[in-house]
FIFIKE-634398 format. One line per field, with one value per atom (N, C-alpha, C): x, y, z; residue in three letters; atom name. Coordinates in nm, 3 decimals, decimal comma. Layout:
N
u: c(X;...);
v: c(Y;...);
w: c(Z;...);
type: c(ala;...);
atom: c(CA;...);
***
This chain:
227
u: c(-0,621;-0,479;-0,450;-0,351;-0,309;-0,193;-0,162;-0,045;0,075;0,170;0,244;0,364;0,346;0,457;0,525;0,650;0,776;0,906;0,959;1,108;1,190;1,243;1,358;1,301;1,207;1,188;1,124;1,091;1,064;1,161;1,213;1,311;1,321;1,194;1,140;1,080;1,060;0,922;0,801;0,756;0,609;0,610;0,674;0,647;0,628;0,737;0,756;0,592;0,551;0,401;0,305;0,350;0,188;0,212;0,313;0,341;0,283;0,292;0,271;0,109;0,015;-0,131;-0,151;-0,068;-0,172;-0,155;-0,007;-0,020;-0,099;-0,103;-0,221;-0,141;-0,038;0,065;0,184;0,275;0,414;0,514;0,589;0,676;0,743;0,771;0,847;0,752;0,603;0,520;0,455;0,563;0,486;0,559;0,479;0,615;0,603;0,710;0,711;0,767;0,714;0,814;0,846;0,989;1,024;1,067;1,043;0,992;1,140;1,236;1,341;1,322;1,213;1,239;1,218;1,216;1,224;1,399;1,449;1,566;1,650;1,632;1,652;1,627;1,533;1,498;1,549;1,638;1,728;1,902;1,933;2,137;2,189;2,103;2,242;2,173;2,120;2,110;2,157;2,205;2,237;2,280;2,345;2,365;2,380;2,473;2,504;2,402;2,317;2,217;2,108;2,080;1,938;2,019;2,133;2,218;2,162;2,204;2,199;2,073;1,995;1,802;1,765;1,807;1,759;1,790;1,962;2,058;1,989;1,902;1,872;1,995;2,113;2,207;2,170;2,326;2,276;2,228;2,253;2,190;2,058;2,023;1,839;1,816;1,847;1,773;1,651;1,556;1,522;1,343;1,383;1,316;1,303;1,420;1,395;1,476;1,573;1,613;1,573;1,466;1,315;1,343;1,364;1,349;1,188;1,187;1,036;1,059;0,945;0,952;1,017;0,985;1,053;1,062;1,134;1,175;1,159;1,095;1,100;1,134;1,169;1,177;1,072;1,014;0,914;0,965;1,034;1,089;0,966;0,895;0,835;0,809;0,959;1,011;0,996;0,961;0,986;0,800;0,729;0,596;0,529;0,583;0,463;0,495;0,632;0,694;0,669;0,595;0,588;0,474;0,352;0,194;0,165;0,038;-0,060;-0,071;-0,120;-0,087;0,020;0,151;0,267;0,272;0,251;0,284;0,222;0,058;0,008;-0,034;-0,017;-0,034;0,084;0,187;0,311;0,255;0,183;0,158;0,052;-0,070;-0,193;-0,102;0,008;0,003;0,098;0,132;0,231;0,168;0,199;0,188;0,154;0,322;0,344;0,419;0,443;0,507;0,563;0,668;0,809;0,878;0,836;0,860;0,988;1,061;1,189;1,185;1,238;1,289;1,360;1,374;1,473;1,323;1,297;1,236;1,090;1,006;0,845;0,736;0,810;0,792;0,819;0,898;0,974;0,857;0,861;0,814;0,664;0,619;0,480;0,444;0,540;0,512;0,517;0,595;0,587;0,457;0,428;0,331;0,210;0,157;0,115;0,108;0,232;0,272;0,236;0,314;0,319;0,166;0,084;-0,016;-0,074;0,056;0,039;-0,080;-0,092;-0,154;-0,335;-0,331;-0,484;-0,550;-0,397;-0,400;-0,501;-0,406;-0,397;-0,539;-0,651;-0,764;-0,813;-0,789;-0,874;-0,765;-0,694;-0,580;-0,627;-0,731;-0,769;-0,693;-0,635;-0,548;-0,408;-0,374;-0,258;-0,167;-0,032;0,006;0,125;0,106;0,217;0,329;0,478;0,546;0,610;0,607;0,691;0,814;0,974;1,044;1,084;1,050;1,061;0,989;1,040;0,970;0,911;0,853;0,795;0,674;0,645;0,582;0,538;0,580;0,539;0,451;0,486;0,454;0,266;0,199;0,075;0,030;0,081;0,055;0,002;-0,076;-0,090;-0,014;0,123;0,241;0,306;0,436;0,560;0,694;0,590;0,665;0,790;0,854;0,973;1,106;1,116;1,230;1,260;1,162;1,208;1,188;1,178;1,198;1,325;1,389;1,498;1,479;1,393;1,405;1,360;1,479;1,513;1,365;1,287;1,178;1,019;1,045;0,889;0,825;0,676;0,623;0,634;0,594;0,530;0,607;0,526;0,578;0,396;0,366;0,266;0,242;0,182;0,130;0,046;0,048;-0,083;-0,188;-0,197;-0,287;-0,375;-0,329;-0,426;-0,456;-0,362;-0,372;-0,426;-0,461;-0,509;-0,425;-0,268;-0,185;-0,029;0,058;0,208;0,311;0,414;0,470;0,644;0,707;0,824;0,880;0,985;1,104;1,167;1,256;1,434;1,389;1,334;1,388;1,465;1,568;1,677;1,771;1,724;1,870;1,976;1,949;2,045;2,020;2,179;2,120;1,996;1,941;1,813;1,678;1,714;1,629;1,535;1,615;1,535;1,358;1,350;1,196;1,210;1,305;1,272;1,259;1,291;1,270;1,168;1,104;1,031;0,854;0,903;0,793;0,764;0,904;0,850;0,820;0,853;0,801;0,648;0,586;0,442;0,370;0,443;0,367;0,367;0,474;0,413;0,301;0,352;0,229;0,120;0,043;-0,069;-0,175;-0,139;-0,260;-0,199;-0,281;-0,264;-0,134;-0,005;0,119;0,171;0,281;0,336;0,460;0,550;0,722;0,743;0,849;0,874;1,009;1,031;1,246;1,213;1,325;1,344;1,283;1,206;1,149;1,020;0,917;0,838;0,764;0,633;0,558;0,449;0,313;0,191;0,123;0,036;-0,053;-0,169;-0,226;-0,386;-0,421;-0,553;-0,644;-0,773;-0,810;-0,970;-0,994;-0,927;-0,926;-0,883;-0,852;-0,783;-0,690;-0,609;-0,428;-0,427;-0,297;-0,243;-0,070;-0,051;0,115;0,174;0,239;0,342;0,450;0,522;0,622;0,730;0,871;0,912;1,035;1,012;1,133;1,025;1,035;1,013;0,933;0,842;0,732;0,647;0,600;0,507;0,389;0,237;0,165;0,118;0,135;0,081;-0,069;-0,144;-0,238;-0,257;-0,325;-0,313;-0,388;-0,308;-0,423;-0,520;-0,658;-0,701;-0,738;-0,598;-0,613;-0,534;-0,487;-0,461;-0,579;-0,490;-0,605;-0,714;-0,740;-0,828;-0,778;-0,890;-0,859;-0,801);
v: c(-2,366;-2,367;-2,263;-2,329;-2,207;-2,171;-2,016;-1,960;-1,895;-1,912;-1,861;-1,776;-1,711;-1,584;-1,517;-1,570;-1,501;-1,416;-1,382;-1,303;-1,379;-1,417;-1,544;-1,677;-1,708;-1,858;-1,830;-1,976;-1,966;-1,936;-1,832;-1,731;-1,705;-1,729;-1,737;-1,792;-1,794;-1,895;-1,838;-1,711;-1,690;-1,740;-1,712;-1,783;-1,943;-1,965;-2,159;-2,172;-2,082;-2,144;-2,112;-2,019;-1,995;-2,116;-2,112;-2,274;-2,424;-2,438;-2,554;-2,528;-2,412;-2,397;-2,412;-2,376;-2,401;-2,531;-2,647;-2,728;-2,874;-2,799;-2,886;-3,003;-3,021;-3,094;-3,060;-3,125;-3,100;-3,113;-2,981;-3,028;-3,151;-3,221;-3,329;-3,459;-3,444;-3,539;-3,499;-3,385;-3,362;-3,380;-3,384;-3,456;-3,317;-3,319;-3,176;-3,187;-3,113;-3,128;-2,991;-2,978;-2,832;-2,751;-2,658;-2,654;-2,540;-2,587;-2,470;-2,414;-2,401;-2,364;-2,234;-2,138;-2,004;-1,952;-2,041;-1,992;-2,020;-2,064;-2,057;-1,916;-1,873;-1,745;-1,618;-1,624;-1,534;-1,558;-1,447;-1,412;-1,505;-1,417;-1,499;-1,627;-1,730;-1,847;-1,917;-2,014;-2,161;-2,302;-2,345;-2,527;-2,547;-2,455;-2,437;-2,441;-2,310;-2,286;-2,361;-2,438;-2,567;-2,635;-2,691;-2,792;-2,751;-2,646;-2,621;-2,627;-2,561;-2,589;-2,714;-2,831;-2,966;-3,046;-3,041;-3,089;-3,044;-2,939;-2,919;-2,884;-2,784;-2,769;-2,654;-2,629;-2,495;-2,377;-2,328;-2,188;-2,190;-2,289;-2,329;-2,380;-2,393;-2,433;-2,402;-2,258;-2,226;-2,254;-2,320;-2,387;-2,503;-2,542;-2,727;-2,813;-2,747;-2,790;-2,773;-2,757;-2,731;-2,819;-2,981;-3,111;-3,162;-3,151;-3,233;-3,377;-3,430;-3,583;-3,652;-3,562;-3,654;-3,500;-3,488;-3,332;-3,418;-3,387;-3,393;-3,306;-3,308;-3,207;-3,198;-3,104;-3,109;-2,994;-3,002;-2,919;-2,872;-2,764;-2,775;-2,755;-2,765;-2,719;-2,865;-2,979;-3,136;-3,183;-3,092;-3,157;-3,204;-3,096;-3,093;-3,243;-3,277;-3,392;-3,537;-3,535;-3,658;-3,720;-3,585;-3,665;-3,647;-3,544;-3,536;-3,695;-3,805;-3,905;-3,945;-3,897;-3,901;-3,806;-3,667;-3,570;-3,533;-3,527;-3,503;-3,562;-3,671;-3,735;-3,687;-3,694;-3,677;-3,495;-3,433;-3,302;-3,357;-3,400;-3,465;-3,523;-3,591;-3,688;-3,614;-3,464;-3,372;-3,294;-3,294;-3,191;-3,037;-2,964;-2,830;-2,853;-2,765;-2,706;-2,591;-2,600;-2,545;-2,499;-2,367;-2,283;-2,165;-2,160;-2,089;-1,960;-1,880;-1,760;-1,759;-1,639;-1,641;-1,535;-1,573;-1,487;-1,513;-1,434;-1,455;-1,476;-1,428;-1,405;-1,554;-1,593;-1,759;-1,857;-1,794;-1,944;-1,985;-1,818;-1,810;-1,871;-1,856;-1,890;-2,060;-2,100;-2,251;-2,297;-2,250;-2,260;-2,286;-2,246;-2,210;-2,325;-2,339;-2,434;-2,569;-2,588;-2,742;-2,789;-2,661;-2,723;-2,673;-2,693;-2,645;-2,572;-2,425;-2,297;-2,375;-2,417;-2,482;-2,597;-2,661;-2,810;-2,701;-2,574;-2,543;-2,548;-2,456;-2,473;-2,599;-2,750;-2,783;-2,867;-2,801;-2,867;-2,783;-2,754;-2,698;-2,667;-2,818;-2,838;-2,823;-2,836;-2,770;-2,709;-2,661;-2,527;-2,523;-2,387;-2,378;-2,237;-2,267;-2,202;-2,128;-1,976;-1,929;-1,842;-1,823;-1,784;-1,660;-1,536;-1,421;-1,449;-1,497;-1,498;-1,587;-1,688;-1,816;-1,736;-1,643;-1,555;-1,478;-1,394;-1,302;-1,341;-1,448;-1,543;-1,557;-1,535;-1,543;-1,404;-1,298;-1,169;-1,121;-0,986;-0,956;-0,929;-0,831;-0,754;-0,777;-0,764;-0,721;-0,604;-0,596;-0,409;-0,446;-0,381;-0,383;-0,421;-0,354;-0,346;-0,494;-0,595;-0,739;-0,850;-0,790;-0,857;-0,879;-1,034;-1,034;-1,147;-1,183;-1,285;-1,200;-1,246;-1,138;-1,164;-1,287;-1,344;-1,283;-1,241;-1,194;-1,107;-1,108;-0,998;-0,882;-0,907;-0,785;-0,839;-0,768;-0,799;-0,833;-0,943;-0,995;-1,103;-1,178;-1,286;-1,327;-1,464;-1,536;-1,471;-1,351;-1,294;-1,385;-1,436;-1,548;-1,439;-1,344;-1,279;-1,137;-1,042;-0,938;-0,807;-0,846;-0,757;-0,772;-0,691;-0,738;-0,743;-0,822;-0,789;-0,718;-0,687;-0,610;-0,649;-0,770;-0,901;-0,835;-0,889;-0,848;-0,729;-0,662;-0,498;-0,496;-0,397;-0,381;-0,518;-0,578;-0,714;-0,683;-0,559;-0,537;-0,379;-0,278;-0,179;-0,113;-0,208;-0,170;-0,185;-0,201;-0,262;-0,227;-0,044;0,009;0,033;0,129;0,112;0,222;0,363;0,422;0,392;0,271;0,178;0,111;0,055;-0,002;0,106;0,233;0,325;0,356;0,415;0,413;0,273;0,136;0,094;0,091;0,101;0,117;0,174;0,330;0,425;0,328;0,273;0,230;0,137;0,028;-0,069;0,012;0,118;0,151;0,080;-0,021;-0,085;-0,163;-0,184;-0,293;-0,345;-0,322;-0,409;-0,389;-0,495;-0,519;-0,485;-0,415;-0,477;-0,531;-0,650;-0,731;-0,770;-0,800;-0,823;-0,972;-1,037;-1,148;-1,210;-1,116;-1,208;-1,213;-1,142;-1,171;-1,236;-1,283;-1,378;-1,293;-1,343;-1,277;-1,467;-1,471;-1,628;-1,564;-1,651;-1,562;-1,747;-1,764;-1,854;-1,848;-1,881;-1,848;-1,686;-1,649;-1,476;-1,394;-1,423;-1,350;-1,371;-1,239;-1,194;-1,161;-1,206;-1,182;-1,171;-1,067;-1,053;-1,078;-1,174;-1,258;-1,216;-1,096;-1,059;-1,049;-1,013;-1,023;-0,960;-0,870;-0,768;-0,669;-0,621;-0,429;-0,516;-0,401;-0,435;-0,295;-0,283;-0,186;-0,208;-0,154;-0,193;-0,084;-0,070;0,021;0,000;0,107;0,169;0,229;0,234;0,337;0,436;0,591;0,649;0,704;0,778;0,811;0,822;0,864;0,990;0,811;0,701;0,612;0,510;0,436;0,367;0,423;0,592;0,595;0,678;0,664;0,657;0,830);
w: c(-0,290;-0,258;-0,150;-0,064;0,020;0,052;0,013;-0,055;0,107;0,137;0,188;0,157;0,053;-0,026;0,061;0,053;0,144;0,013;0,094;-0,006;0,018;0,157;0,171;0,227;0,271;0,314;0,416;0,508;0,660;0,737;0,718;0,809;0,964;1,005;1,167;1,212;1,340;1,422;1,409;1,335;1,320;1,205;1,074;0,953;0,973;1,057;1,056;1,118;1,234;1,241;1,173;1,086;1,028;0,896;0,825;0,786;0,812;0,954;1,016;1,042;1,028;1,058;0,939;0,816;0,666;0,645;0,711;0,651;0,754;0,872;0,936;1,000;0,990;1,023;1,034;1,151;1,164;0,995;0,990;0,876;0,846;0,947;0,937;0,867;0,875;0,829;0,681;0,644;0,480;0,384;0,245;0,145;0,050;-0,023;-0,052;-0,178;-0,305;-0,433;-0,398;-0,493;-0,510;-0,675;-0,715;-0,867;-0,874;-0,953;-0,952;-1,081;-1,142;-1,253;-1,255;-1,222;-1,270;-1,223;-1,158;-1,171;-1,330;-1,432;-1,560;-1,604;-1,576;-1,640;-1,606;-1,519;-1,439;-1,485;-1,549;-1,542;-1,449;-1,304;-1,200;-1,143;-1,158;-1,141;-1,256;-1,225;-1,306;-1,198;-1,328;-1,253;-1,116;-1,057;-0,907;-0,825;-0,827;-0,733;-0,754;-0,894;-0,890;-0,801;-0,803;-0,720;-0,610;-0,527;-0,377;-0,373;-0,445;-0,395;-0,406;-0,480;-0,512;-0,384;-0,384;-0,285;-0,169;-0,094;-0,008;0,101;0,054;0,097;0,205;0,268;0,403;0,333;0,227;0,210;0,211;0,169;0,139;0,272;0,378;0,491;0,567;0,417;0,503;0,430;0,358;0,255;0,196;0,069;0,057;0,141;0,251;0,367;0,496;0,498;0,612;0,675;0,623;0,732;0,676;0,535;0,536;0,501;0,515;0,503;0,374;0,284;0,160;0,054;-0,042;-0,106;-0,245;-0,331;-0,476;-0,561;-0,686;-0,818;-0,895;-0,929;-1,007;-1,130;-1,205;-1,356;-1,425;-1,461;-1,522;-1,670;-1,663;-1,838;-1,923;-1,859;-1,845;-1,858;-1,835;-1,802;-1,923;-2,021;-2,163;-2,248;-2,202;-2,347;-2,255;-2,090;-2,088;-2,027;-2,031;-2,037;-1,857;-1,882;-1,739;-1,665;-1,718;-1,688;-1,564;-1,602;-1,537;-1,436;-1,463;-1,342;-1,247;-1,331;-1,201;-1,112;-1,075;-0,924;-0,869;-0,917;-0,819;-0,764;-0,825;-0,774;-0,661;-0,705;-0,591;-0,479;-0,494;-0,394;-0,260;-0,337;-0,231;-0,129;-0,067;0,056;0,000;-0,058;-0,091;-0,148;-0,228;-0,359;-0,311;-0,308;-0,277;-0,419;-0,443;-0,570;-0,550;-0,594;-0,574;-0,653;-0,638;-0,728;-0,844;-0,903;-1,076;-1,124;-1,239;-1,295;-1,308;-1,243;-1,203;-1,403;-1,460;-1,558;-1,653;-1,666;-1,693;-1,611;-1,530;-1,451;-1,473;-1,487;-1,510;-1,686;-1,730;-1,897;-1,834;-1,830;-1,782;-1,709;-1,630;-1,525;-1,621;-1,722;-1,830;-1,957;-2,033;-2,060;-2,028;-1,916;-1,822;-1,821;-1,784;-1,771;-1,593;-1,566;-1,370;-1,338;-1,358;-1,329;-1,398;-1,482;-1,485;-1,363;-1,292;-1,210;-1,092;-1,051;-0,912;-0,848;-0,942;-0,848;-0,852;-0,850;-0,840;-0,715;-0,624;-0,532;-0,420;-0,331;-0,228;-0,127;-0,100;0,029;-0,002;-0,093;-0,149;-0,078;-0,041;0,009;-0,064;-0,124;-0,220;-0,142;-0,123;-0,006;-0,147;-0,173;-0,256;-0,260;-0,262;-0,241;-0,340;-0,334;-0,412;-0,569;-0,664;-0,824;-0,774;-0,683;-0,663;-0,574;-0,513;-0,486;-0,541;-0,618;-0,732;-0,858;-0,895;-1,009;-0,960;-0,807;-0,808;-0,843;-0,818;-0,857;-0,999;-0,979;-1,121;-1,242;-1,173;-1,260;-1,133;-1,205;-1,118;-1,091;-1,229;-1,271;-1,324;-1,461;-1,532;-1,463;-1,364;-1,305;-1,231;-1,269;-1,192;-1,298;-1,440;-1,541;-1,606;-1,585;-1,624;-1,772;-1,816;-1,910;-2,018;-2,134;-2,239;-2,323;-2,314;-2,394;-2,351;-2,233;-2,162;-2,204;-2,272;-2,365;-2,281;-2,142;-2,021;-1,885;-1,804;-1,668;-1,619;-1,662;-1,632;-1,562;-1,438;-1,399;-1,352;-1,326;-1,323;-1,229;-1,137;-1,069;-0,969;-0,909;-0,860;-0,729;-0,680;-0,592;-0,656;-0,613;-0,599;-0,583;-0,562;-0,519;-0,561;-0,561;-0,620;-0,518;-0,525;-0,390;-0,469;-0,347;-0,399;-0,309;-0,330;-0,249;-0,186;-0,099;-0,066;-0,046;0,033;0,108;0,198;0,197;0,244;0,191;0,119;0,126;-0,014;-0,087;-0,157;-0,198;-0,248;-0,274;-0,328;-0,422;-0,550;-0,508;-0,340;-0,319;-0,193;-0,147;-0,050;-0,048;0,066;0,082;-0,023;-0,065;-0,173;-0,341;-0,313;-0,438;-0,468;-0,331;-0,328;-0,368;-0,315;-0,337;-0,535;-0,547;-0,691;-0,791;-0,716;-0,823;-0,762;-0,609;-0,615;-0,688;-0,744;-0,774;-0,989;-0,954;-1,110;-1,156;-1,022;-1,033;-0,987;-0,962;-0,973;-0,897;-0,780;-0,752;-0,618;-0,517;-0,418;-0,454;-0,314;-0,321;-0,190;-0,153;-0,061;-0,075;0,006;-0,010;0,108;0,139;0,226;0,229;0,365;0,386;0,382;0,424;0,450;0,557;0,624;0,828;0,779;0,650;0,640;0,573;0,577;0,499;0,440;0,340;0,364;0,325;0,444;0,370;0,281;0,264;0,166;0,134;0,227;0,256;0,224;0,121;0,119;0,104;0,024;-0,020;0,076;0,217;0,321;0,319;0,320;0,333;0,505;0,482;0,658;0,631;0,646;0,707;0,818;0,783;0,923;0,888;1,038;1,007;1,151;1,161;1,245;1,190;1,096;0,985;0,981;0,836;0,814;0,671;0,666;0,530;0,524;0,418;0,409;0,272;0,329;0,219;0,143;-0,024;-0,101;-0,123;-0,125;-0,188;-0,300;-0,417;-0,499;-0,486;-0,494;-0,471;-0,558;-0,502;-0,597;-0,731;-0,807;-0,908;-0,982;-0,950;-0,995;-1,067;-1,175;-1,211;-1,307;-1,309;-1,394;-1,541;-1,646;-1,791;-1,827);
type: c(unk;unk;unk;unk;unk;unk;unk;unk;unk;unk;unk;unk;unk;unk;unk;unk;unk;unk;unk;unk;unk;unk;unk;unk;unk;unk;unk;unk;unk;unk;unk;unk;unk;unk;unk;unk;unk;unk;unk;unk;unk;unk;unk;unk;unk;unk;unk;unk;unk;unk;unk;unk;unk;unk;unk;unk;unk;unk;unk;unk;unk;unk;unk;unk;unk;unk;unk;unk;unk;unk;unk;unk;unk;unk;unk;unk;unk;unk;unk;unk;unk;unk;unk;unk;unk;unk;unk;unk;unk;unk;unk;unk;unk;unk;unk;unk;unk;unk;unk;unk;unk;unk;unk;unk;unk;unk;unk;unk;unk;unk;unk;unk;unk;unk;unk;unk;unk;unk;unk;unk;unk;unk;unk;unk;unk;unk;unk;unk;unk;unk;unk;unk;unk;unk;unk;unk;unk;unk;unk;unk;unk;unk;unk;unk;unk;unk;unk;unk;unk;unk;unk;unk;unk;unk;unk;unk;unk;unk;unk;unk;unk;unk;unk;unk;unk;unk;unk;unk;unk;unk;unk;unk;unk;unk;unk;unk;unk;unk;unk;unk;unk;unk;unk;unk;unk;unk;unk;unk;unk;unk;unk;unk;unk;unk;unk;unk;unk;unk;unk;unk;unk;unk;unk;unk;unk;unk;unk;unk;unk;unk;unk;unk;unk;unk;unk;unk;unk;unk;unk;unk;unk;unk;unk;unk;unk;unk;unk;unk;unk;unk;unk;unk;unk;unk;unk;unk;unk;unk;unk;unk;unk;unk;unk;unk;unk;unk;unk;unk;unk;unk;unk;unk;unk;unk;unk;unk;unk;unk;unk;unk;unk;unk;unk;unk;unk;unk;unk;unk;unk;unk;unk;unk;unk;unk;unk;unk;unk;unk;unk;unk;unk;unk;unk;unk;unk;unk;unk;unk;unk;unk;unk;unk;unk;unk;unk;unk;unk;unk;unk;unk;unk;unk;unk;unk;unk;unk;unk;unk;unk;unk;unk;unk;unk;unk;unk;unk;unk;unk;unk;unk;unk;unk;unk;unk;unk;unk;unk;unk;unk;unk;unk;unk;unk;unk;unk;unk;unk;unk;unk;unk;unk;unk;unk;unk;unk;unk;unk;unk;unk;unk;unk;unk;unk;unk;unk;unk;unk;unk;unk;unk;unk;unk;unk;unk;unk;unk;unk;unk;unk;unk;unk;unk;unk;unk;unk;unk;unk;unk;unk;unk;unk;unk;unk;unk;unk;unk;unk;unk;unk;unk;unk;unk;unk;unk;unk;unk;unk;unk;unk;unk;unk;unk;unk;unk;unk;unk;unk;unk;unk;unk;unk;unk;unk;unk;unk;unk;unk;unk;unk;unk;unk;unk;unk;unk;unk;unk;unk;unk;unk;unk;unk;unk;unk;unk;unk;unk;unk;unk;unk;unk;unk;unk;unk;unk;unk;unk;unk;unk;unk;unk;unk;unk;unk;unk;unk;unk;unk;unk;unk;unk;unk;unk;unk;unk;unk;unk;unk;unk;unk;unk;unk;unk;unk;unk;unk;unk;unk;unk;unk;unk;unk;unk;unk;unk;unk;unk;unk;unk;unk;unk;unk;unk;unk;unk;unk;unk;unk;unk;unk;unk;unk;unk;unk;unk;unk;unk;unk;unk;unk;unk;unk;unk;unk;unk;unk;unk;unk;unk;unk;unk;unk;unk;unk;unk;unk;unk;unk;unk;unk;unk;unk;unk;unk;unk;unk;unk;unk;unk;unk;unk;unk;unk;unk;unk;unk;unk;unk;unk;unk;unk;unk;unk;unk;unk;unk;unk;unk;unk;unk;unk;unk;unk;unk;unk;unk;unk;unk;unk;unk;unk;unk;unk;unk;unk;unk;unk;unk;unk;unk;unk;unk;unk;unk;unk;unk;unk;unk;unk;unk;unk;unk;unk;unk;unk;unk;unk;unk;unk;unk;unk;unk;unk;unk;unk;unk;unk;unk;unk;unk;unk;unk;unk;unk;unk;unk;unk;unk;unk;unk;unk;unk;unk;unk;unk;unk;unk;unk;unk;unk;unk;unk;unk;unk;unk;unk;unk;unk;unk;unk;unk;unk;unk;unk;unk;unk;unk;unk;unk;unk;unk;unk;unk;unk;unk;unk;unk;unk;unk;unk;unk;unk;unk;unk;unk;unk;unk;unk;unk;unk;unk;unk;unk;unk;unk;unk;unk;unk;unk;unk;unk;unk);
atom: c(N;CA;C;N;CA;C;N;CA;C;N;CA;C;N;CA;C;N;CA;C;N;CA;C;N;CA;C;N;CA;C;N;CA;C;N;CA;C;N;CA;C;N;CA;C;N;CA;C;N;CA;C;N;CA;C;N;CA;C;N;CA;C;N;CA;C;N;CA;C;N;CA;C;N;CA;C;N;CA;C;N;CA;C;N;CA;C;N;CA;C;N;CA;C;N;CA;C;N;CA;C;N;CA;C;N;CA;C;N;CA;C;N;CA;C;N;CA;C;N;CA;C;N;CA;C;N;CA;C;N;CA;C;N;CA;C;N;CA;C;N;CA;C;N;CA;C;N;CA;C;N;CA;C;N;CA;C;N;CA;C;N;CA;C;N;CA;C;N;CA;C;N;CA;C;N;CA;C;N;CA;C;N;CA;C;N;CA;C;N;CA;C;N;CA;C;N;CA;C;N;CA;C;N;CA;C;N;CA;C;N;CA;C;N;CA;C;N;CA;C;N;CA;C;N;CA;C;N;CA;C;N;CA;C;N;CA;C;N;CA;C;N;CA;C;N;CA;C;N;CA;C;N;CA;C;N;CA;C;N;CA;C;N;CA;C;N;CA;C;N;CA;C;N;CA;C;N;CA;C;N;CA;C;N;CA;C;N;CA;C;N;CA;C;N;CA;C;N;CA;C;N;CA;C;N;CA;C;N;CA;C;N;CA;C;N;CA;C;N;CA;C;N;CA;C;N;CA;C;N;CA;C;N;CA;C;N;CA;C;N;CA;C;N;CA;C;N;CA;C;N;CA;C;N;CA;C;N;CA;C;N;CA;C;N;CA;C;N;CA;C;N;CA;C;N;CA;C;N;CA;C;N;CA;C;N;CA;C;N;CA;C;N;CA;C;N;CA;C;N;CA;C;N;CA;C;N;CA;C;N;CA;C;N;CA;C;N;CA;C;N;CA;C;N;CA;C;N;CA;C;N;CA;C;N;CA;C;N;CA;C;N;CA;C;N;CA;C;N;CA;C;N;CA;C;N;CA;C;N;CA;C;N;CA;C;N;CA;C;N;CA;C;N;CA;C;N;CA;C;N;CA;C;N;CA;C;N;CA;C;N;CA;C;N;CA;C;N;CA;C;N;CA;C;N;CA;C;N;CA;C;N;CA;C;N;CA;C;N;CA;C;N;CA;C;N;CA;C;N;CA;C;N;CA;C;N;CA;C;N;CA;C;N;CA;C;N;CA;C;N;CA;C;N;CA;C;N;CA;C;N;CA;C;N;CA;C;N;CA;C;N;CA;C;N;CA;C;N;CA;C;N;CA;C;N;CA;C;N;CA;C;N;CA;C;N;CA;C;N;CA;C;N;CA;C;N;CA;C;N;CA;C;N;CA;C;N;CA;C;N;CA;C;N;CA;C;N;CA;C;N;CA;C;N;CA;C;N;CA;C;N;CA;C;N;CA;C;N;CA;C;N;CA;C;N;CA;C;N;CA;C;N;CA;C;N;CA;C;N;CA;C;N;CA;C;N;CA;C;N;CA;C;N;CA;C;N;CA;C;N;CA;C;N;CA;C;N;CA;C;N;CA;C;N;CA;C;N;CA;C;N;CA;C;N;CA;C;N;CA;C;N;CA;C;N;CA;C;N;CA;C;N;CA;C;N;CA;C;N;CA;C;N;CA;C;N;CA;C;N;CA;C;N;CA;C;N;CA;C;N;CA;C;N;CA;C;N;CA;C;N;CA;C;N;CA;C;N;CA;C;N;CA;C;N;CA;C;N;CA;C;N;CA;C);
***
């Protein structure tokens, strides 16, 4: 699979191309489901904002209103009660998976659940585009402070990546680069924080930051990590 983890979307013309190099084709010739389900697992999402992400309305333009060839729903709160049989081709037969934000934590229990997170490796060509918790959700942890679902044992996920990212810098008070530092120093390990202009792909175990905003990458140091 090949991952394009953004905070707000394809926001620019370097993201839109490094997009159009993972997916090997013009956007306009790909079919695309889009998975709103971790916005359930989040306070401030509901009925409205699945609407605008489904609807492919202007706020989402920058994502399930891209202009792709055909936009699907893929729920994955819906997968377990109606048989692999049924869903997963409609996953084989997509382009990308267009995963939204809400709670990285929710989505990942689903992911889990559904069945999804077992499908992924065996989807090579895959490209899965993720929008903040739809990004995070490949990570190891995401650290407390971005856990909003009252049900989540930890701030744990599926790790498919190697590193954590820390969304929205600068796009709301909570959310400076001095915010962004202490939660590095909690996650303890390899992380990113990223605004809205940037991307990171990760192809075949190589990360690359596509940016055209402000980002910065943690290290842990040293004296981190050990017993």
């Amino acid at each position: 699979m090949r991952l394009l983890l953004t905070s707000g979307g394809v926001t620019n013309p370097s993201i839109q191309s490094a997009l159009v190099q993972l997916l090997g084709r013009p956007v306009a010739e790909c079919h695309a489901l889009v998975v709103p389900t971790a916005q359930w697992g989040h306070p401030r999402c509901g009925p409205a904002s699945v609407r605008g992400l489904v609807a492919a309305e202007p706020d989402f333009r920058h994502f399930s209103g891209f202009g792709w060839a055909s936009l699907g729903v893929l729920e994955l709160t819906a997968l377990p009660t109606i048989g692999v049989d049924r869903w997963v081709p409609w996953v084989r037969e997509a382009d990308v998976l267009l995963v939204d934000g809400g709670d990285a934590t929710y989505l990942c229990h689903w992911m889990r659940e559904s069945g999804l997170a077992d499908l992924l490796p065996s989807l090579p060509e895959m490209v899965w585009v993720g929008v903040s918790a739809g990004s995070m959700v490949m990570t190891p942890r995401i650290g407390a402070s971005f856990v909003a679902w009252p049900s989540a044992p930890d701030d744990r996920t599926l790790g498919i990546v190697d590193f954590s990212i820390f969304p929205h810098l600068d796009a709301f008070p909570s959310n400076t680069m001095a915010d962004a530092e202490r939660w590095a120093a909690d996650i303890g390990a390899p992380a990113y924080a990223i605004d809205e202009q940037t991307a990171i792909t990760v192809v075949d175990g190589s990360v690359q930051v596509i940016s055209e905003g402000r980002w910065k990458e943690f290290q842990p140091s040293p004296s981190q990590g050990r017993d």
